[in-house]
C-alpha positions in Angstrom: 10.0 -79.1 16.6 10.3 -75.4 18.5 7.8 -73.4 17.6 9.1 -69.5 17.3 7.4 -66.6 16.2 9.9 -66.3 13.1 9.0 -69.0 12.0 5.2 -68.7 12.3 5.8 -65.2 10.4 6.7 -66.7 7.0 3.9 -69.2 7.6 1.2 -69.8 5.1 -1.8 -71.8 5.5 -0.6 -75.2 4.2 2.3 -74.0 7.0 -0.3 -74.1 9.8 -2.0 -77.4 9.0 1.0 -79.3 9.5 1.5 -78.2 13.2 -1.3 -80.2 14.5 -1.2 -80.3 18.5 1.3 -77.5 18.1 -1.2 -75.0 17.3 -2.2 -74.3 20.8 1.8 -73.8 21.5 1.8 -71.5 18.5 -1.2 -69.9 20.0 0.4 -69.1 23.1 3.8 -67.8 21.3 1.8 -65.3 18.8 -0.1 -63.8 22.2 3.1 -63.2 24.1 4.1 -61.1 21.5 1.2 -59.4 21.1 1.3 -58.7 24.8 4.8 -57.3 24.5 3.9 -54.8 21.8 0.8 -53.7 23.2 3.1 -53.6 26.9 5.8 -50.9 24.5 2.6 -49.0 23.4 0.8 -49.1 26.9 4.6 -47.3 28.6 4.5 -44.9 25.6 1.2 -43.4 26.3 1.4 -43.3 29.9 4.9 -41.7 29.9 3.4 -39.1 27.8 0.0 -39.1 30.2 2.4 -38.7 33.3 4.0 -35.8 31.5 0.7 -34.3 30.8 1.6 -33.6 27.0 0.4 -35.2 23.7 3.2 -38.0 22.2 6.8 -36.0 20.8 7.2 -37.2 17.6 10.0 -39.8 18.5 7.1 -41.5 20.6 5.0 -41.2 17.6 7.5 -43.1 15.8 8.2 -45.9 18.4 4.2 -46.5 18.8 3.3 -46.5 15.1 5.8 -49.2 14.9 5.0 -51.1 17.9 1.4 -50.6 16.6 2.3 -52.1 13.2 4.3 -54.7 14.9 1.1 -55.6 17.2 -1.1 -55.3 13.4 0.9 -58.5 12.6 0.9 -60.5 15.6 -3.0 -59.9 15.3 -3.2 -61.2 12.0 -1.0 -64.3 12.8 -2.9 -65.0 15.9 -6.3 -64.9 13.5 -4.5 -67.2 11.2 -4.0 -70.0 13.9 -7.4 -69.5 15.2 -9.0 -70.2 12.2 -6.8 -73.2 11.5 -7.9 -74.4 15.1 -11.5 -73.7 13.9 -11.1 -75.7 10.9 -9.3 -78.8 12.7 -12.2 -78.7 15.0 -15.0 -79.3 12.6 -12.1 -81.8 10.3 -11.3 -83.7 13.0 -15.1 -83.8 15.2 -12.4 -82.6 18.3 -13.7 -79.9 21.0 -11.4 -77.3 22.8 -9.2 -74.6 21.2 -10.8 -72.2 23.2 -14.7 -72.1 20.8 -18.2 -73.2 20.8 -19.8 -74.9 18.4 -23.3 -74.9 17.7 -25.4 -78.0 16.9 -24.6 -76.3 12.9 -20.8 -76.3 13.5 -20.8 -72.8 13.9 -18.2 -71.0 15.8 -20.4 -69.1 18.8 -20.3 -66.0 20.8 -18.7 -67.0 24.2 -22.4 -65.6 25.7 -24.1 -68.6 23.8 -25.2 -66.7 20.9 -25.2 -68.4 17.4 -23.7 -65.1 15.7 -20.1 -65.8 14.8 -17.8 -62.8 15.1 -16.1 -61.6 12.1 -13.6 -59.3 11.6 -14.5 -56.0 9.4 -18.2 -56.4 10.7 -20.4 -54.8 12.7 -21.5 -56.0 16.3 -24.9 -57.3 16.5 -27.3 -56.7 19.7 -26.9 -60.0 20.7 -22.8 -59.6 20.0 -20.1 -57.8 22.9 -17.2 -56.3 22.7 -15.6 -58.3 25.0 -16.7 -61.2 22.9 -15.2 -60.3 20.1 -11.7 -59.7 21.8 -12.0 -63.5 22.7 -13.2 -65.3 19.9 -10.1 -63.6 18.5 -8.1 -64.6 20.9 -6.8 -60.7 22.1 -7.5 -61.9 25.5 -4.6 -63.8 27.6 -5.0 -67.1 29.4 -4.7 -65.3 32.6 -8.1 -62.9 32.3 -10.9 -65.4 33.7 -14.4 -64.0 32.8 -15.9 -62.1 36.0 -13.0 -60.1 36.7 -13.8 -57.1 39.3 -11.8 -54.4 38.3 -12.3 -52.8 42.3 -10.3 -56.4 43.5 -8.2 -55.7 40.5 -7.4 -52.4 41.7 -6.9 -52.7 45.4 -4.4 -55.8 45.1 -2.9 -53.6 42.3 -2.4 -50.7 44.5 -2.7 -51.4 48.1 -1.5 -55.0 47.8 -5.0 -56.5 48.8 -5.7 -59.5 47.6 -8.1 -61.4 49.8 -10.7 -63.1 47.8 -9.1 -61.9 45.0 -7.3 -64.6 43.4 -8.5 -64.2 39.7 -7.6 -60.9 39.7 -4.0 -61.6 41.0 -3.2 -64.4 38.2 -4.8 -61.8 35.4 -1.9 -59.2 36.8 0.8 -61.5 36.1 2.5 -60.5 33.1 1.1 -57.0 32.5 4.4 -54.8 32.3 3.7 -50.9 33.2 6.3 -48.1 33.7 6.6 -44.8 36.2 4.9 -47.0 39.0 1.5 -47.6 36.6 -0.7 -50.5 36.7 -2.3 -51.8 33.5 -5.6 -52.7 33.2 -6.5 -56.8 31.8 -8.1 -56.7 28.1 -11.2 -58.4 29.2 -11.9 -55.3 32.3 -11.0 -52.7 29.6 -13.2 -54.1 26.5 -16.0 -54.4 29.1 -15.7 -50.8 30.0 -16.6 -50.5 26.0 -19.2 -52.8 26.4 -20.8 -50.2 28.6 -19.9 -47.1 27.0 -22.3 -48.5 24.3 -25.4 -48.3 26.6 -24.6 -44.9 27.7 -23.5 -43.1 24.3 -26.5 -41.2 22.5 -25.1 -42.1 19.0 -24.8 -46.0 19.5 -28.5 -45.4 21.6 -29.6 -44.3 18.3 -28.6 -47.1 16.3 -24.9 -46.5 15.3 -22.7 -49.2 14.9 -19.9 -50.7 16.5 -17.1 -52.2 14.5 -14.2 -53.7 16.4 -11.2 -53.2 14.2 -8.4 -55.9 14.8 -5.7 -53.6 12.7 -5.6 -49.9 12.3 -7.0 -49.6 9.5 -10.3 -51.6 8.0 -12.0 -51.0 4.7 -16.3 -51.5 4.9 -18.1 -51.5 1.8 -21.1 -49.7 1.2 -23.3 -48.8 -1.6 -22.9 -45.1 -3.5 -26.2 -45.6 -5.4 -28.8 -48.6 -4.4 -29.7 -51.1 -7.2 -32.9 -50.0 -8.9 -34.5 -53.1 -10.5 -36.8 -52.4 -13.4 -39.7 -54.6 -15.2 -39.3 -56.3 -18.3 -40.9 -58.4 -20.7 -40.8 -62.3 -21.7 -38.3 -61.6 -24.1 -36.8 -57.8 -23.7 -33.0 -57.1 -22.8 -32.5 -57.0 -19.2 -31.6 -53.2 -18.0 -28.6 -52.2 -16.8 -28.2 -50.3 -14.3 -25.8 -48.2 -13.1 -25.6 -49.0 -8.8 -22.3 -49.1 -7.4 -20.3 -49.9 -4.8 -17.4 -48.1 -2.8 -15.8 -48.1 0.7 -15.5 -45.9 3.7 -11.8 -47.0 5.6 -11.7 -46.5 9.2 -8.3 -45.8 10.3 -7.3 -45.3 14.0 -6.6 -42.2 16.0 -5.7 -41.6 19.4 -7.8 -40.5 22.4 -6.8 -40.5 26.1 -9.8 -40.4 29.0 -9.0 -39.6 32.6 -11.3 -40.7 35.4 -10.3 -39.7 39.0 -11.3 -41.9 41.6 -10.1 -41.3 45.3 -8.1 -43.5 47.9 -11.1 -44.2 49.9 -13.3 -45.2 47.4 -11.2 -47.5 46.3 -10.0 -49.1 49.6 -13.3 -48.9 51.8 -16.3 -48.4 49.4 -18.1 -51.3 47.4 -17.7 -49.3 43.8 -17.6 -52.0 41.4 -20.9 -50.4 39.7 -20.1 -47.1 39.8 -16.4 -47.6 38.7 -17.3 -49.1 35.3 -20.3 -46.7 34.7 -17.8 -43.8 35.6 -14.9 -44.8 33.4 -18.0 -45.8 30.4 -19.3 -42.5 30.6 -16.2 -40.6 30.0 -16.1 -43.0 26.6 -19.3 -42.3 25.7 -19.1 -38.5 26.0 -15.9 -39.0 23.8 -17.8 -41.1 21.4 -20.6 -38.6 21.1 -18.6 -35.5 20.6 -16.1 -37.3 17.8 -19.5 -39.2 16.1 -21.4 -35.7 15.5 -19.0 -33.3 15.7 -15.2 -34.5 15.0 -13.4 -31.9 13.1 -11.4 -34.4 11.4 -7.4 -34.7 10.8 -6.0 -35.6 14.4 -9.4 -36.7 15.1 -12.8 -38.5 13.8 -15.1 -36.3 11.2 -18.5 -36.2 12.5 -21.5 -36.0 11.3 -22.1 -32.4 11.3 -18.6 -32.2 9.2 -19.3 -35.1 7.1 -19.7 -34.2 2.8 -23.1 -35.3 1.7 -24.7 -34.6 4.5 -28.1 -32.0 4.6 -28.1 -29.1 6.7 -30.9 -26.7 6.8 -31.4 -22.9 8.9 -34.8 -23.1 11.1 -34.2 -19.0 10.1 -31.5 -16.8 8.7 -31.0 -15.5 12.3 -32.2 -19.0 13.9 -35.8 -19.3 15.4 -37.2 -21.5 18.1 -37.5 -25.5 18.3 -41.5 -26.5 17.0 -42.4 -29.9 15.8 -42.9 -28.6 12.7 -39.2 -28.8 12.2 -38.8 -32.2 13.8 -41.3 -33.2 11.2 -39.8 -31.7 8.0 -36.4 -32.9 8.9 -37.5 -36.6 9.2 -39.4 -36.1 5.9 -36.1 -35.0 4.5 -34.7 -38.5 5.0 -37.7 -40.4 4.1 -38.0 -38.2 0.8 -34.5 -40.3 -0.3 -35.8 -44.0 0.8 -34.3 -43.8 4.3 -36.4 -44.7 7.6 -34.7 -42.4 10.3 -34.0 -43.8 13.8 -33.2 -41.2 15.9 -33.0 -37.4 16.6 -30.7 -35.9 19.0 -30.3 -32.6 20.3 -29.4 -30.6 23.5 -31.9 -31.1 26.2 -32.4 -27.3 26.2 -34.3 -27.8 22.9 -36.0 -30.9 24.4 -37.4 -29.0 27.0 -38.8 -26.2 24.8 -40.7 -28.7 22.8 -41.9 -30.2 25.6 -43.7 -26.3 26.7 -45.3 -26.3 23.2 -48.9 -25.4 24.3 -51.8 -25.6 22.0 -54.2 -22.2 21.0 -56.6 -21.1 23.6 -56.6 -23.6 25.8 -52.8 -24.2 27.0 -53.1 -27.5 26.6 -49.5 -29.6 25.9 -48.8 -30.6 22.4 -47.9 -34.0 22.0 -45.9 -34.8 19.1 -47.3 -35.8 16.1 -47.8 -39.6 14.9 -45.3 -38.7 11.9 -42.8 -38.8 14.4 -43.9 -42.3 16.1 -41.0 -44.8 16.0 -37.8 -41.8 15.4 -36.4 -41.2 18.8 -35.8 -38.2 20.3 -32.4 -38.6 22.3 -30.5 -35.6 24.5 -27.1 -34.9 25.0 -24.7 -32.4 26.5 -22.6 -33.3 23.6 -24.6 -31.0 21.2 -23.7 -27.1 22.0 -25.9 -24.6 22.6 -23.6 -21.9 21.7 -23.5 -21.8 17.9 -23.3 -18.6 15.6 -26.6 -18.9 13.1 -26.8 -15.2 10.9 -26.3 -12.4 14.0 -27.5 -14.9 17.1 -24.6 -16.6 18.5 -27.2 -19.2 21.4 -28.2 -21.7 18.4 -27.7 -25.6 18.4 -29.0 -28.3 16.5 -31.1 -31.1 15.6 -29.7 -34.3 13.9 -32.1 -36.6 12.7 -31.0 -39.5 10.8 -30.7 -43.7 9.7 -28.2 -44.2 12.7 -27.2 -47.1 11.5 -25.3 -45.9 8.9 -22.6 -44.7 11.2 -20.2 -46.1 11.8 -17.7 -46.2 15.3 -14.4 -48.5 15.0 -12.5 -49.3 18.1 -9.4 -50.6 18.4 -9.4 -54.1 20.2 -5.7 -53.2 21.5 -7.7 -50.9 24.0 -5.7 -50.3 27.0 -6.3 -48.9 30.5 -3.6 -48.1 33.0 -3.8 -46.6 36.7 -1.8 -43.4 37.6 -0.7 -43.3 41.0 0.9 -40.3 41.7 -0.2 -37.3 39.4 -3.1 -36.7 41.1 -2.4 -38.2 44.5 -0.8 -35.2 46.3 -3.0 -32.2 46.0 -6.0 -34.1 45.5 -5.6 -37.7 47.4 -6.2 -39.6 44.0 -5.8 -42.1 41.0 -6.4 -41.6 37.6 -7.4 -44.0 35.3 -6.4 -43.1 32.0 -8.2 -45.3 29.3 -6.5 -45.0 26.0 -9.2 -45.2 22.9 -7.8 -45.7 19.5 -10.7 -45.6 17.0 -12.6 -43.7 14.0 -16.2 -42.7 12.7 -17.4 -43.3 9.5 -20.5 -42.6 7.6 -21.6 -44.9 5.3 -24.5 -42.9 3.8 -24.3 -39.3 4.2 -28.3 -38.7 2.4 -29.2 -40.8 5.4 -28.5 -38.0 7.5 -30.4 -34.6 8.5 -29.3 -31.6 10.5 -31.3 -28.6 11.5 -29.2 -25.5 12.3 -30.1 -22.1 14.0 -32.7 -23.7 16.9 -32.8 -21.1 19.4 -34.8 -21.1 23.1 
């Protein structure tokens, strides 16, 4: 029997238990098309990169159907890998590419005992490159331990000494215009560090990988409120419900230059992935708090529901007062705040808060123990409050009701000539498809007008 992807299309699960060994073939058939949809998107976005202009709208077209083409693949791969996961515990076989605990739960490849799931959040313990394995996103070809400065010299300059995993991961990755694409597992790691450097996810946000481009997470519009009652009265009803927020995916490009030298004489591995993780999480930041929504995420600041209060008609300066009474805000409606962030201009004026005669440094007050107080250059310091136009803000809030969905069809790619000419480099262009979402707005408190 030849298995073709046709035919594992207009499969149904009854389908898939009767192909036994042939799963892993079906396996490998469903991620050879992913990788030549993701392959049609990757050329889209780096023609358009190379051109230095957003997509036209016939590439618009021709990615959205790639993209939906890729959706499906995704959801056929899942389909087998559960059926492998199944057989596995049916059958007391190993192998199919999971661990099992001694519980016969399917395990994080790190050795955790917290099964990934699509549609949920990533726990501590949990990594995004994790997640695009126990999926099976990643090809056979992309070994754990990859070095994406091996990767890149064999890729460009044809050096491959010591470098074997890295050539075999190369093998099959089509790129136009002269570009090299970057493996899964190298990209999703880059994510994997853009966690620990954003200030939102620092705070407590949430990462949700989202295997199609758009994904539905419940949430609650009014918590249950259970009430006494006795021996033999009517139980009360009450009236707590539930809704959704959907993330749905939009498109961001992030160029890090790197030059020649670095990349042929300099041990950068380090460096490289904090560089290229950076530029994520500066892109995180700004969409999380401050997306203006249609083409891109709506942030926090632009998010319905969500409490915004003037320090002064005109503004006024930061005093811990204010950190105080916005934290109380939150608590007032049962939440337990996480974090507040804010420019590092207002940090530092708090920090000069001298106490009456003495001069001495005001600490801040024991209300605020266990709320973080986060900086980033992510929040401006150049907003219009009444007539003063040098305001920013402070947003204090239950971080981990929001929400950040990323794509797992994450791609990177190399360009080797844009920037090569005037300025003797590469650019590596990480393409980020992914949304924010706020699950519970009351959670959330922003200060407005804080001046110097």
């Amino acid at each position: 029997m030849t298995i073709t992807y046709a035919r594992l299309q207009n499969s149904n699960d009854h389908d898939l238990r009767t192909l036994g060994d042939k799963l892993i073939e079906a396996r490998k058939v469903v991620r050879e098309v992913r990788d030549a949809h993701w392959a049609t998107m990757s050329r889209i976005n780096d023609a358009a990169q190379a051109a230095g202009r957003d997509l036209t709208k016939a590439q618009r077209a021709d990615y959205d159907t790639a993209e939906r083409a890729l959706d499906e693949a995704t959801r056929i791969g899942q389909k087998i890998d559960d059926e492998l996961f199944m057989r596995t515990q049916r059958e007391g076989i190993t192998g199919g590419g999971f661990l099992v605990d001694h519980e016969g739960r399917r395990t994080g490849l790190e050795g955790g005992t917290s099964e990934y799931r699509d549609g949920d959040p990533l726990t501590d313990r949990q990594t995004f490159a994790g997640f695009v394995r126990s999926r099976g996103l990643a090809r056979e070809e992309e070994s754990e331990g990859l070095s994406l400065q091996k990767y890149l010299r064999g890729a460009l300059f044809g050096e491959w000494r010591g470098a074997e995993a890295e050539r075999r991961a190369m093998s099959g990755l089509a790129a136009a215009n002269g570009q090299v694409l970057i493996p899964t597992v190298l990209a999703a790691s880059v994510i994997d560090l853009a966690r620990a450097e954003s200030r939102v996810l620092q705070a407590g946000a949430r990462l949700v990988p989202m295997a199609n481009r758009q994904l539905d997470v419940a949430r609650w519009v009014k918590d249950p409120e259970p009430q006494w009652r006795g021996e033999t009265e009517a139980i009360a009803e009450d009236d707590a419900t539930m809704d959704k927020v959907t993330l749905e995916a939009r498109s961001l490009a992030v160029v890090t230059k790197i030059t020649r030298e670095l990349v042929e004489d300099t041990n950068i591995e380090a460096e490289l992935r904090r560089a290229l993780a950076l530029s994520f999480a500066l892109k995180i930041d700004h969409a999380a708090l401050y997306g203006a929504g249609d083409d891109e995420p709506t942030g926090l600041v632009n998010t319905t529901g969500v409490v915004t209060t003037d320090v002064a008609a005109n503004g006024g300066p930061p005093s811990w007062d204010v950190l105080v009474d916005s934290v109380g805000r939150v608590r007032d409606v049962n939440e337990s705040p996480t974090a507040q962030i804010m420019a590092d201009r207002t940090a530092r004026s708090l920090a000069k808060l001298r106490a009456e005669p003495d001069g001495a440094y005001l600490p801040a007050p024991q209300y605020l123990d266990g709320v973080r107080r986060l900086t980033t250059s992510q929040v401006p310091v150049n907003l219009a409050t009444g007539t003063s136009v040098d305001t920013s803000d402070v947003i204090t809030g239950d971080f981990s009701q929001l929400l950040i969905g990323v794509r797992t069809a994450l791609t990177m790619s190399v360009l080797q000539e844009r920037y090569m000419v005037e300025e003797g480099s590469f650019g590596l262009v990480g393409w980020y498809r992914g949304d924010v979402a706020v699950a519970r707005p009351k959670a959330f408190d922003i200060v407005r007008g804080v001046r110097p």
